[in-house]
N, C-alpha and C positions, 0 to 999 in steps of 0.2 A: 641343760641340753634338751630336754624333754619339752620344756615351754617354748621353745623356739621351734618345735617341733608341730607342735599344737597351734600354735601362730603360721608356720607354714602350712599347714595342712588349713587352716580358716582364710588363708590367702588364696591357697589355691583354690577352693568348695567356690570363695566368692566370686573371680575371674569366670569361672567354669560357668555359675547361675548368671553373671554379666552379661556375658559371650551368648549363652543360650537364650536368653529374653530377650538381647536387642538382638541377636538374630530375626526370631520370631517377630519381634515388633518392627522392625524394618525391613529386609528381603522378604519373608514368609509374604506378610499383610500387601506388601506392594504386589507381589506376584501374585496372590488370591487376588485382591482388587481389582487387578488390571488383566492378565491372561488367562489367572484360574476364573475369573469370571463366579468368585463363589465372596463376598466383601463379610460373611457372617461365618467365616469357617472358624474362629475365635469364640462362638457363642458359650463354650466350654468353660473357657477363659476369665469371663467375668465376674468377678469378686464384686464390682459396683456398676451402677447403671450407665458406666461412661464407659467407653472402649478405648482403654487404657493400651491397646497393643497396636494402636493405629501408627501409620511408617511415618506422618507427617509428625509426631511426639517426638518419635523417636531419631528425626533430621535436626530439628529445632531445639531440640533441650540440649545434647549434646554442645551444640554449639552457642548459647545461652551459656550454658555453664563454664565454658571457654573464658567468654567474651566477658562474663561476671567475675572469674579470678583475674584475671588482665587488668581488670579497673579496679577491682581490690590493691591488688599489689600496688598499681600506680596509687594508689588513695592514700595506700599504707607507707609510700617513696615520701610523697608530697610533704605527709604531715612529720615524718622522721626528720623530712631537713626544713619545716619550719619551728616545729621546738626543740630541734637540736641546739647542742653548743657548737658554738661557733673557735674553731680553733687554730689559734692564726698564728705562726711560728713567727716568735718575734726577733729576726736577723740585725743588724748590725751590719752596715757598710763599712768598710776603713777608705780610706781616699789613697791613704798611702799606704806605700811595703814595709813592711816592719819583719827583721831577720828575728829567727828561733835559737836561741841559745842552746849550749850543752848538747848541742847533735855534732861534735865532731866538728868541720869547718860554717856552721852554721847556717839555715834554710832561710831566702826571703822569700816573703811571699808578697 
């Protein structure tokens, strides 16, 4: 019980740090750029020379990463039903009825 506990509790830390970056990297930086009128309020921020917290990162990767499992999946449909086995229930037509013995006044089918 205690691991699952620990596992919940690093589920939610990460949600919480998700939630709070792209905040920041999407509303914060658009509203600085555009109204707040201040585009380096992040200057804080920078761990490398790129501005990692820009809103156009944070519109396009999202949906990049969408658009990337999508086509995984279809890739991963595609090649399952071309090296699949192929499984083909082998039926048997009868042309005629043929009755079921031993049932009482006996079944045609």
């Amino acid at each position: 019980m205690a691991k699952d506990k620990i596992i919940g509790l690093i589920v939610m830390l990460l949600g919480i740090l998700i939630a709070v970056v792209y905040t920041m990297g999407s509303v914060i930086d658009l509203w600085f750029g555009t109204l707040g009128a201040n585009p380096n309020w992040d200057v804080a921020f920078r761990l490398i020379p790129y501005d990692w917290l820009d809103w156009r990162l944070f519109t396009v990767l999202p949906l990049w990463i969408m658009v990337l499992l999508i086509a995984i999946i279809a890739i991963w449909i595609g090649y399952s039903m071309l090296t699949g086995f192929v499984h083909i229930a082998e039926f048997k037509l009868n042309t005629g009825t043929r009755s079921i013995g031993r049932i009482g006044r006996g079944i045609s089918c």
